[in-house]
LOMILUM-247370 format. One line per field, with one value per residue (C-alpha): z negated, y, x negated; chain; residue number from 1. Coordinates in nm, 2 decimals. Last residue first. Layout:
% LOMILUM-247370
c3	Z:...
c2	Y:...
c1	X:...
mol	A:...
seq	NUM:...
This chain:
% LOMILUM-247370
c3	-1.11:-1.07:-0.74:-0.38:-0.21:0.14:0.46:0.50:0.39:0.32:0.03:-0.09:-0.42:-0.41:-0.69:-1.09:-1.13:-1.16:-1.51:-1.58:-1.68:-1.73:-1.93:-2.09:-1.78:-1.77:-1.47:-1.23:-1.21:-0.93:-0.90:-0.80:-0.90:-0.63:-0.45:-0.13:-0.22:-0.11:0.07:0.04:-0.06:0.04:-0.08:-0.36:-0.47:-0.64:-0.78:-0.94:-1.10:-1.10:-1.12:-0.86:-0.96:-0.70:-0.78:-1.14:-1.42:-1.51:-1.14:-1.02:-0.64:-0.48:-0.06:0.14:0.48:0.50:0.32:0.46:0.36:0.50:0.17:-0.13:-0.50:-0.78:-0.89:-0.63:-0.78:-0.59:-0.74:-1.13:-1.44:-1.53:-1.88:-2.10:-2.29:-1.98:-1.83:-1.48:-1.15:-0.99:-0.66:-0.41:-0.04:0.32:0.57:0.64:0.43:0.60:0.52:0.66:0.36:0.09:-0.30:-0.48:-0.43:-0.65:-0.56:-0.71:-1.04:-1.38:-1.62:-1.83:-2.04:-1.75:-1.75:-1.45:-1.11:-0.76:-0.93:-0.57:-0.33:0.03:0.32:0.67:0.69:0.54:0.79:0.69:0.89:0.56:0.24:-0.08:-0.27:-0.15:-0.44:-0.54:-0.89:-1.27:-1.37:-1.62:-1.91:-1.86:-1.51:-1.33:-1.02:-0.91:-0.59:-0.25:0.03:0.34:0.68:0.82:0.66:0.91:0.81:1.01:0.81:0.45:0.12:0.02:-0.28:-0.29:-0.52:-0.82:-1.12:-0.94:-0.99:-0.61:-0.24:0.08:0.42:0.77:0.82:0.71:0.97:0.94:1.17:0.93:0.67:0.41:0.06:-0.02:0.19:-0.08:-0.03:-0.38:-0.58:-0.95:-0.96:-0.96:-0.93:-0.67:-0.63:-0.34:-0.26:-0.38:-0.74:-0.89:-1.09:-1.35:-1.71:-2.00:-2.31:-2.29:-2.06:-2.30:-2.42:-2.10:-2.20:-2.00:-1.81:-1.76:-1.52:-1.43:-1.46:-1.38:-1.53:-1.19:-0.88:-0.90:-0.55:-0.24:0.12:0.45:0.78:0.92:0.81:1.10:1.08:1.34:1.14:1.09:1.18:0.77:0.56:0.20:0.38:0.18:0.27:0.01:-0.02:-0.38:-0.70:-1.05:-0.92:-0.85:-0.51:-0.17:0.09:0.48:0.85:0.98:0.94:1.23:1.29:1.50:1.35:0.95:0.67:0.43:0.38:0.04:0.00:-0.30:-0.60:-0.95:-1.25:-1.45:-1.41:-1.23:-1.08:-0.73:-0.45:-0.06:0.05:0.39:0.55:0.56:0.83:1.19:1.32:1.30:1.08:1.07:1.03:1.34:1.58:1.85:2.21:2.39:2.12:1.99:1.67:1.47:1.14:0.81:0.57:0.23:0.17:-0.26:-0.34:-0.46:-0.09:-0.06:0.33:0.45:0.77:0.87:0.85:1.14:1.17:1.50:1.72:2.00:1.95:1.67:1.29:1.06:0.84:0.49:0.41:0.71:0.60:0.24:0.32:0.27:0.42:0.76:1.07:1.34:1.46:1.50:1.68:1.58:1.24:1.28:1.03:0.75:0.53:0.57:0.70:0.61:0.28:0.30:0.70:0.80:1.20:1.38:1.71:1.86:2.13:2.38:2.33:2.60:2.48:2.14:2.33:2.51:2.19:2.04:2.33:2.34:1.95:1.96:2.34:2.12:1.87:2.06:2.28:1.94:1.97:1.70:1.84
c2	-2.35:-2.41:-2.16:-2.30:-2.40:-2.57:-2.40:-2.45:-2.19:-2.35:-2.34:-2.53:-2.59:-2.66:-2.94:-2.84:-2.77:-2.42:-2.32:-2.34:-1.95:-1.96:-1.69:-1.35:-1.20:-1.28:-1.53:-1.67:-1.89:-2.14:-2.39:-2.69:-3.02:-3.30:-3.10:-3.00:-2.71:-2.59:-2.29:-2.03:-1.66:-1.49:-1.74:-1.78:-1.48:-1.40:-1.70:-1.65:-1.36:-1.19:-1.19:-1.48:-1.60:-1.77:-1.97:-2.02:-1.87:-1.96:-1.96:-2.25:-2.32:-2.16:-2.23:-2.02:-2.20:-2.00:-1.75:-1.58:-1.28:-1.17:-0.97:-0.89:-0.85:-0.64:-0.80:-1.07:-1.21:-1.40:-1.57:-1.63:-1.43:-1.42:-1.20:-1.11:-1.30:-1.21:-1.58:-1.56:-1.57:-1.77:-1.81:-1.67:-1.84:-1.63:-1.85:-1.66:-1.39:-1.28:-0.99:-0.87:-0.66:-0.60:-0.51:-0.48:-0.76:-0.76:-0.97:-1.22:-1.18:-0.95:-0.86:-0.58:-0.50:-0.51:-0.74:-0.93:-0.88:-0.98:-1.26:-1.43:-1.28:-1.45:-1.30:-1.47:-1.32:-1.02:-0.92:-0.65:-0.51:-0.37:-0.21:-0.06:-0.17:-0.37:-0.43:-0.53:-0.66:-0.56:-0.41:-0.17:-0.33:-0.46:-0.35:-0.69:-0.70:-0.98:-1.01:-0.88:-1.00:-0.84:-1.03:-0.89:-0.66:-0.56:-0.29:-0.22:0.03:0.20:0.17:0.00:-0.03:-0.21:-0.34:-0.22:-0.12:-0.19:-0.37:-0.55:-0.43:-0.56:-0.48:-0.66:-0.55:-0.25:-0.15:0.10:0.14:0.37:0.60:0.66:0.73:0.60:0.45:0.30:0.15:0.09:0.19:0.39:0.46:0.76:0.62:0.80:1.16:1.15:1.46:1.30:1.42:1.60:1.36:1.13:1.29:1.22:1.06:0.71:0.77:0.70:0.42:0.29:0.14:0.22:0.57:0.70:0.67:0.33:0.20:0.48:0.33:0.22:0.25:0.07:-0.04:0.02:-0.13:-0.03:-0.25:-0.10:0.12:0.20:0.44:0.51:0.69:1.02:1.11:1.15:1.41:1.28:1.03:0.99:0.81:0.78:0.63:0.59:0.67:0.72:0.69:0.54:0.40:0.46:0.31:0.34:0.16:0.32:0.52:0.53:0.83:0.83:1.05:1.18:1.29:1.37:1.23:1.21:1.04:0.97:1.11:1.19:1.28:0.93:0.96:0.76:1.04:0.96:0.78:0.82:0.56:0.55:0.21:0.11:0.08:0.25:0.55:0.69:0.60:0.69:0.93:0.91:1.09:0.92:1.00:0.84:0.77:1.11:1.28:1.51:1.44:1.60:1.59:1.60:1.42:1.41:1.52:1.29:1.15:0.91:0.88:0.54:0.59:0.92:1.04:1.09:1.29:1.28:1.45:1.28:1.45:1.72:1.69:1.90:2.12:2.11:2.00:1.97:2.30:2.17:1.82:1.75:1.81:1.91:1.82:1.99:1.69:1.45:1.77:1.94:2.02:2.36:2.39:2.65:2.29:2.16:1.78:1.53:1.34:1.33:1.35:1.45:1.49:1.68:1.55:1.78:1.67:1.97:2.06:2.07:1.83:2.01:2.36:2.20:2.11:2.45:2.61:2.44:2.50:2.83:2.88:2.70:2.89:3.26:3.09:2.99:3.35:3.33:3.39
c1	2.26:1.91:1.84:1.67:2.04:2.01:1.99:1.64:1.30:0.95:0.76:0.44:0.38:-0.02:-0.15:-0.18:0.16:0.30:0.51:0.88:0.94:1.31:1.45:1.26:1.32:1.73:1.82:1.64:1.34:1.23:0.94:1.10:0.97:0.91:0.67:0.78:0.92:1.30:1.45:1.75:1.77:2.11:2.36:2.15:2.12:2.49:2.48:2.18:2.26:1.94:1.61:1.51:1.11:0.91:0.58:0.66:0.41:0.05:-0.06:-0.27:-0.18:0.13:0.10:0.35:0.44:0.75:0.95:1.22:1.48:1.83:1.87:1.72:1.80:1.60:1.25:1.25:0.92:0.68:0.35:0.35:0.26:0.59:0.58:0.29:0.02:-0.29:-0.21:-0.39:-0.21:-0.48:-0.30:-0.06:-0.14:0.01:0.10:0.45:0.65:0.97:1.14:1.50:1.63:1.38:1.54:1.27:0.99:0.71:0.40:0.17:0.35:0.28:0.55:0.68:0.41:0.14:-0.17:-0.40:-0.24:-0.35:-0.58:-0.61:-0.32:-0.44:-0.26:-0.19:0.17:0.40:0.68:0.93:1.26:1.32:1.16:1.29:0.97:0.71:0.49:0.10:0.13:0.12:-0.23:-0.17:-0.19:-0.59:-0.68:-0.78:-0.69:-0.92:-0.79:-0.58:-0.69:-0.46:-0.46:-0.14:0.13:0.38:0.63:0.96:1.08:0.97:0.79:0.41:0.26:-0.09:-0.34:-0.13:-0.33:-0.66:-1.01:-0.92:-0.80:-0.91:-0.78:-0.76:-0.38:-0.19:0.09:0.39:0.66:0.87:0.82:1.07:0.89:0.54:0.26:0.02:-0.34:-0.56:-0.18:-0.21:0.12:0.35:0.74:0.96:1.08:0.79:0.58:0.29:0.29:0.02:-0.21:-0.04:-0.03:-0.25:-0.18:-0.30:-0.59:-0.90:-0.71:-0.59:-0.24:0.05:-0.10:0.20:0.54:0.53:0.19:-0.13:-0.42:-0.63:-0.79:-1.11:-1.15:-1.00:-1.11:-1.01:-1.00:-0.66:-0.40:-0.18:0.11:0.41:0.63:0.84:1.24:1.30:1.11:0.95:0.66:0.34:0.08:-0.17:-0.56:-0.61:-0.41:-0.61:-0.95:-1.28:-1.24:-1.17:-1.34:-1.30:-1.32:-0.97:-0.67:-0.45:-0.17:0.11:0.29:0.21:0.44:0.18:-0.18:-0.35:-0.71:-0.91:-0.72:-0.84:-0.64:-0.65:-1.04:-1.28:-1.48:-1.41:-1.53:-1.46:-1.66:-1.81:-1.82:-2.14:-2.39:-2.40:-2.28:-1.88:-1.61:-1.20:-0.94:-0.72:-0.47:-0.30:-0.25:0.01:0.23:0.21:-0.01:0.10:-0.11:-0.12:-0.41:-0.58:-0.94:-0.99:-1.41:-1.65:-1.81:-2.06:-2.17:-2.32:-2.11:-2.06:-1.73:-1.50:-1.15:-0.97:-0.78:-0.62:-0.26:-0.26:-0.46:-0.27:-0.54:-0.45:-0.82:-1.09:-1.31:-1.36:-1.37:-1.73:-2.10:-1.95:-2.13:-2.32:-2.55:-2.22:-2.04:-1.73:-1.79:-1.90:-2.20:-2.18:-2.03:-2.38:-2.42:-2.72:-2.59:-2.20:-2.17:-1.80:-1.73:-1.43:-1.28:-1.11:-0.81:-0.73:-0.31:-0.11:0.17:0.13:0.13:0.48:0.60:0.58:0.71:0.99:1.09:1.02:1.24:1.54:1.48:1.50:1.84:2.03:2.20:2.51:2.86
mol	A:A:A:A:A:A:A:A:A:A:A:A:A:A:A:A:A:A:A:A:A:A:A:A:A:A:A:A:A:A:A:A:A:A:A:A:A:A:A:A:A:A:A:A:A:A:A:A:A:A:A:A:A:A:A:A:A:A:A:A:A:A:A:A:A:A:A:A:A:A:A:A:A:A:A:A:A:A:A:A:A:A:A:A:A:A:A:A:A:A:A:A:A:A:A:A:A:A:A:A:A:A:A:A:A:A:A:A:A:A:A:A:A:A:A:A:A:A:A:A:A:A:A:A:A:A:A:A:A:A:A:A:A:A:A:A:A:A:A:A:A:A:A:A:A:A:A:A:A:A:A:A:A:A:A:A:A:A:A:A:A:A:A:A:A:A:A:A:A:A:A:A:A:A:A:A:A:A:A:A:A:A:A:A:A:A:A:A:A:A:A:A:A:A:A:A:A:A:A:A:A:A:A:A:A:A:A:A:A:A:A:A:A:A:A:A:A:A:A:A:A:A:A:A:A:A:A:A:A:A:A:A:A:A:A:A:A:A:A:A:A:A:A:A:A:A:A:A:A:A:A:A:A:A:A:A:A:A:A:A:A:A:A:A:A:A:A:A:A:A:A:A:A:A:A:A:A:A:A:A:A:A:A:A:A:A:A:A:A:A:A:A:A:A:A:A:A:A:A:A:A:A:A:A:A:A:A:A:A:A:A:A:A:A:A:A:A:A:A:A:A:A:A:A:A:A:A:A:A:A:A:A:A:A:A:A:A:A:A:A:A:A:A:A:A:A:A:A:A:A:A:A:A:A:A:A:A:A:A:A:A:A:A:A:A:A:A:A:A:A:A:A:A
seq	373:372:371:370:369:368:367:366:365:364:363:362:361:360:359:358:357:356:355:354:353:352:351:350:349:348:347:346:345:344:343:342:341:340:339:338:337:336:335:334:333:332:331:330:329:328:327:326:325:324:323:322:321:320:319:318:317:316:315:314:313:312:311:310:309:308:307:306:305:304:303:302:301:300:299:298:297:296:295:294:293:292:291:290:289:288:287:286:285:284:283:282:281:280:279:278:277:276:275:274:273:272:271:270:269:268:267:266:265:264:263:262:261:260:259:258:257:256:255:254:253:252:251:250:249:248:247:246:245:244:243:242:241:240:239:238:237:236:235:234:233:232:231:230:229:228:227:226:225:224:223:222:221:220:219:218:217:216:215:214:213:212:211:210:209:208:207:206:205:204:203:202:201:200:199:198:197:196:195:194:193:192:191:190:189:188:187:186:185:184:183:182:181:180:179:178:177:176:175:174:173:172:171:170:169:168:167:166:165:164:163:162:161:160:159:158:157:156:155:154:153:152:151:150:149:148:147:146:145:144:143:142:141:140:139:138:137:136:135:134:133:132:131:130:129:128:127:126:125:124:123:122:121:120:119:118:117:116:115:114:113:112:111:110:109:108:107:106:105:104:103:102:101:100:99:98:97:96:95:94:93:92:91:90:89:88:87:86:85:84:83:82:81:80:79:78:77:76:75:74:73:72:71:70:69:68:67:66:65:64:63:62:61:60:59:58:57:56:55:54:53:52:51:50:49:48:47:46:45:44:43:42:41:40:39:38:37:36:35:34:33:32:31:30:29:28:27:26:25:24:23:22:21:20:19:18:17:16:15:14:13:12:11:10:9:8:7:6:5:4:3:2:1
């Protein structure tokens, strides 16, 4: 019989030194640190990430960058944190937000954190790049992520599984992979692979390929502006993709998607289970010449989902879009507008694209049918 006893006695001692373990808090300043400082004190910081990357930050640490600091170099981390002490990448002094910005090139990569717990991520910007700040979750059992008052900008070219369309960029390769099997995109905020109880509220994201792209369980998204995404043929739409228990309310998608070869829309939808989208406004979808071009598309099914109180105002394409069978969705995905027209499609992509009227379509879920038949 084999002798589990010398684990077991690991595997406790390892959470009690986590239990145990004395919070550090380690401080970033991009124009007055030196990297031969410590980094534990605000007049002893670091000039960069050198000493911070790979390190897993453990219950009640934190990582703080000055504000006003510029810095050009990709932030890599774990976190362990616990629900009664949190770890956190954030801000400290006064000003600006510090902005992590890169070199704007296809290869670049602002933040990357793996497989965090209980981790908030606060009060920065990332921009100039080909993916932006990253979660990435590829080992089940791990969650509890906030994303709050962040801003990303300019992260663009990756579409699908190149570059789409970039010129410059058209033959080069994504930058490493996250960790996830899943697509590599250029995404402002993205939390990839199986994550769960994940919040983003109070951010902004514009000039990217896809604002946001966010994956897991029991998301909330809250107060996002998401605009003027206008990254020509790689610019598609924010997503949620393979995402339940979700709740998306009080966001404004302005221009969240310009030009993409297979479609552009508000927002993609792949197969959600349990979402509800409330008070949130999709407008000024522009017409780039390709597909859709309207506010919500159900890309790939959904179940159990709810839309309420959304206002659709001046999009070149129809406020919601069903691709699929509609009778196979429609039993699933109910509602009416209170305009006299309805602004549904289904069907093949290259089917019906009635487009938006001039005045607000504004859509509210019932139990009646929402798909032409």
């Amino acid at each position: 019989m084999r002798n589990h006893f010398p684990r077991r006695i690991a595997a406790l001692f390892l959470v009690t030194a986590t239990a145990l373990h004395a919070a550090t808090t380690y401080y970033v300043d991009g124009s007055g640190g030196k990297n031969s400082n410590s980094g534990t004190a605000p007049n002893a910081a670091w000039k960069d990430f050198t000493y911070i990357n790979d390190r897993i930050l453990l219950p009640g640490d934190r990582l703080l960058i000055k504000r006003g600091s510029v810095i050009n170099q990709e932030l890599r981390l774990d976190a362990r944190g616990t629900a009664e002490r949190w770890a956190e990448i954030g801000a400290y002094g006064e000003g600006a937000r510090p902005i992590i910005r890169r070199n704007h090139d296809i290869n670049d990569r602002c933040v990357l954190v793996s497989n965090p717990d209980f981790l908030r991520i606060r009060n920065l910007v990332v921009s100039h790049a080909g993916k932006g700040l990253i979660v990435s979750y590829t080992a089940p059992g791990h969650g509890n992520l906030l994303i709050e008052d962040c801003i990303a900008h300019h992260i663009e070219g990756l579409y699908r599984s190149d570059s789409s369309g970039i010129p410059e960029w058209r033959d080069f390769r994504p930058p490493p992979n996250d960790g996830v099997g899943g697509p590599q995109v250029s995404a402002g905020i993205g939390v990839m692979g199986i994550g769960r109880d994940i919040t983003l509220r109070d951010c902004e994201v514009f000039q990217n390929s896809w604002g946001f792209f966010v994956m897991g369980q029991r998301v909330l998204l809250d107060r996002v502006f998401c605009h003027d995404n206008y990254a020509f043929n790689t610019a598609p739409h924010p997503a949620l993709v393979s995402v339940s228990n979700v709740v998306l309310q009080n966001s404004v998608f302005d221009a969240p998607g310009y030009h993409a070869h297979a479609g552009t829309m508000g927002i993609m939808l792949v197969d959600p289970v349990k979402l509800a989208i409330r008070n949130c406004t999709f407008r000024n979808q522009p017409d780039s010449g390709c597909h859709d071009e309207g506010g919500i598309d159900f890309e790939a099914g959904g179940d159990g989902c709810l839309i309420e109180n959304c206002t659709f105002q001046n999009n070149a394409g129809a406020a919601i879009e069903v691709w699929k069978s509609a009778a196979r969705v429609s039993s699933r995905i109910t509602g009416r507008t209170s305009s006299a027209r309805r602004r549904f499609s289904s069907g093949a992509r290259n089917g019906l694209r009635p487009k938006s009227a001039a005045a607000p379509a504004r859509f509210t879920t019932t139990a009646a049918s929402c798909c032409p038949a």
